[in-house]
LOPASE-595651 format. One record per atom (N, C-alpha, C): residue number from 0; atom name; x negated, y, z. Coordinates in steps of 0.2 Angstrom, whole numbers. Each point is the difference from the previous one (the first is absolute). Example, Ala and Ser with C-alpha at 12.3 -4.5 7.8 and 13.67 -1.06 7.14 Angstrom:
REM LOPASE-595651
SITE  pos  site      x      y      z
SITE    0     N    -66    -28     39
SITE    0    CA      4      6      0
SITE    0     C     -4      6      0
SITE    1     N      2      5     -4
SITE    1    CA     -4      6      1
SITE    1     C      4      5      3
END
This chain:
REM LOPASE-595651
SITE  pos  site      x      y      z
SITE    0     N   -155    -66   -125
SITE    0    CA     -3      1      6
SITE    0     C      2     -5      5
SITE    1     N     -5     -4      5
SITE    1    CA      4     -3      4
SITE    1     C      2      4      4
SITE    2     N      7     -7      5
SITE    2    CA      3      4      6
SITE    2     C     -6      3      4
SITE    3     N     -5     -3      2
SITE    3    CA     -7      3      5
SITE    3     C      1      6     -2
SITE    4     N     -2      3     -7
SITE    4    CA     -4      7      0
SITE    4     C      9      4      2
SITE    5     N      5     -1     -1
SITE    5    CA      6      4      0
SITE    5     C      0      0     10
SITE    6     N      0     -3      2
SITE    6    CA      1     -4      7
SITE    6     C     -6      8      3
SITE    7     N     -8     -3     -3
SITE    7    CA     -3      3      4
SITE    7     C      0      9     -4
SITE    8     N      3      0     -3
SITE    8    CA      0     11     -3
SITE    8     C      6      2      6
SITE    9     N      7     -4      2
SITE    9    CA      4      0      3
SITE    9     C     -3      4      6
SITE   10     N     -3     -6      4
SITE   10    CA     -3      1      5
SITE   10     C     -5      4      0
SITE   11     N     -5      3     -2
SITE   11    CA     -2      7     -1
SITE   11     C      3      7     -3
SITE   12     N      5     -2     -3
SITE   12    CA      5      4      0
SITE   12     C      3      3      8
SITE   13     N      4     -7      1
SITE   13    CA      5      3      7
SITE   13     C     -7      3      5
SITE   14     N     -6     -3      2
SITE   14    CA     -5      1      4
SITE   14     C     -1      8     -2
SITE   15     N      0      4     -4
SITE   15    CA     -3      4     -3
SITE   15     C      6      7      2
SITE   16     N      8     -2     -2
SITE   16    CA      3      3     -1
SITE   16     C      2      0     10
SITE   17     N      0     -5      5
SITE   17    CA      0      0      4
SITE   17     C     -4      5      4
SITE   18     N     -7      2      0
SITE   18    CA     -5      3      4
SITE   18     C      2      9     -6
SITE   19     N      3     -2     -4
SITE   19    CA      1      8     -3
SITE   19     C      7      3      4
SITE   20     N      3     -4      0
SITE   20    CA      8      1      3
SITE   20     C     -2      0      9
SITE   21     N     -5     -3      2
SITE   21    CA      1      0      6
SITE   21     C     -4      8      1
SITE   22     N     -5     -1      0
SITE   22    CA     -5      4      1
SITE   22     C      3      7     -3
SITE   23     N      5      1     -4
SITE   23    CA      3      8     -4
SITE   23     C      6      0      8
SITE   24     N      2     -7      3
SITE   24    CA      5      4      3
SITE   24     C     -3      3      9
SITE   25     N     -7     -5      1
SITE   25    CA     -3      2      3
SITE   25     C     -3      7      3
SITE   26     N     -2      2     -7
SITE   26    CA     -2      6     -3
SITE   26     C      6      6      4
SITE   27     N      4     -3     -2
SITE   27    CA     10      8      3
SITE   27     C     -3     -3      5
SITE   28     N     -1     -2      5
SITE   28    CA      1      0      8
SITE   28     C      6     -7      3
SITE   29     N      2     -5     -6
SITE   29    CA      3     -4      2
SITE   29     C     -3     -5      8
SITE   30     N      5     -5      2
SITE   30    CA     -2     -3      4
SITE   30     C     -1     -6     -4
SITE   31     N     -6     -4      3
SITE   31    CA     -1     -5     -5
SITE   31     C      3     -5      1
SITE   32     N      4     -2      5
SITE   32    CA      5     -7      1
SITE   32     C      6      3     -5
SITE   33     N      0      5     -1
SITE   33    CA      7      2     -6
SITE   33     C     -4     -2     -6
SITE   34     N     -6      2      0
SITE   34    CA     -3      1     -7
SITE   34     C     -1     -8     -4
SITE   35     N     -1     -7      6
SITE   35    CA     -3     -5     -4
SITE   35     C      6     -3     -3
SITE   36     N      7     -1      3
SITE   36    CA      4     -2     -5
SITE   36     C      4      2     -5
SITE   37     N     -1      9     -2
SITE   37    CA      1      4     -6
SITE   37     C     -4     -2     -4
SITE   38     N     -7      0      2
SITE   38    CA     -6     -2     -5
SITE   38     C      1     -7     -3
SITE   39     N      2     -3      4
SITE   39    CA      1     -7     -3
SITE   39     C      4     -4     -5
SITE   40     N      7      5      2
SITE   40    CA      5      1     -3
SITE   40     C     -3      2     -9
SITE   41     N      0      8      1
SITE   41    CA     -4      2     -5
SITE   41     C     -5     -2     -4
SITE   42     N     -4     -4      1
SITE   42    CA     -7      0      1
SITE   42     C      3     -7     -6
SITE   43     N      5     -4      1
SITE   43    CA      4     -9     -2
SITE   43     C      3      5     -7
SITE   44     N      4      6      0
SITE   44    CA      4      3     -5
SITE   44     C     -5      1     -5
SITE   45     N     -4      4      2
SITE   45    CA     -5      1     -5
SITE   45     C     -4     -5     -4
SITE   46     N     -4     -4      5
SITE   46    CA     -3     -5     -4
SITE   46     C      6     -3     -6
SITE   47     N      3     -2      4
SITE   47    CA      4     -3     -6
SITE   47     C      3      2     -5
SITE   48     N      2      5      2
SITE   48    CA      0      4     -9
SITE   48     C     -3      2     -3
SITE   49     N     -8      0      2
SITE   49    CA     -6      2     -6
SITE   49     C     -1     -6     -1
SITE   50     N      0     -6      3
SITE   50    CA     -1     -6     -1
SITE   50     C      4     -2     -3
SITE   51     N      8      0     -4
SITE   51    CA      3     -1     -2
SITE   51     C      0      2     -7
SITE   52     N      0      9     -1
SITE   52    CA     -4      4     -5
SITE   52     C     -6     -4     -5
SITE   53     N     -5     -1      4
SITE   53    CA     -5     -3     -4
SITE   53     C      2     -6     -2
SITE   54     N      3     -4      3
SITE   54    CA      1     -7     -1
SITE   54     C      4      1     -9
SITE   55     N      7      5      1
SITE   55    CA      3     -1     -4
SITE   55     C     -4      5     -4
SITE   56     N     -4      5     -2
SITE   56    CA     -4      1     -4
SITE   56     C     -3     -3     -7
SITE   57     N     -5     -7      7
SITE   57    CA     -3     -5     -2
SITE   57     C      3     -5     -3
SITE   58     N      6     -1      1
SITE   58    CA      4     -7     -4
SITE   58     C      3      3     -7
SITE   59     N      0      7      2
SITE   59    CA      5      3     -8
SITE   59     C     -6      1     -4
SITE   60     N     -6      1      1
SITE   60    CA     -6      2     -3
SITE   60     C     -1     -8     -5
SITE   61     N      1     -4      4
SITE   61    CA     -5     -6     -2
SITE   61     C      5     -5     -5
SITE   62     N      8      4      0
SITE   62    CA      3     -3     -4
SITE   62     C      0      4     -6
SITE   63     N     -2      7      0
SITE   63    CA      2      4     -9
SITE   63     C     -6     -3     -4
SITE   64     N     -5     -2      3
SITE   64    CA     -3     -5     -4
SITE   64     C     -4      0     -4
END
């Protein structure tokens, strides 16, 4: 896979997990100048570990051969 398609899953990822995070804190009655930098924070953790996950899936998969 090239870096593009990793680059862009990322970013629909963080985009995805961002508006799920925001919008659930939303949801409690949060303020939202508290809400965008939690979501942001969270929103960079998670991408990256399912983006990580797959990534290292995909390399171990394409090496058992």
């Amino acid at each position: 896979m090239s870096p593009g398609f990793w680059i862009r899953r990322f970013l629909l990822l963080y985009l995805a997990a961002l508006l799920m995070i925001v919008g659930g804190q939303l949801l409690r009655g949060r303020a939202f100048d508290d809400v965008v930098g939690y979501g942001l924070f969270w929103a960079l953790v998670t991408a990256s570990v399912y983006t990580g996950a797959l990534f290292y899936r995909r390399a171990r998969c394409r090496h058992r051969g």
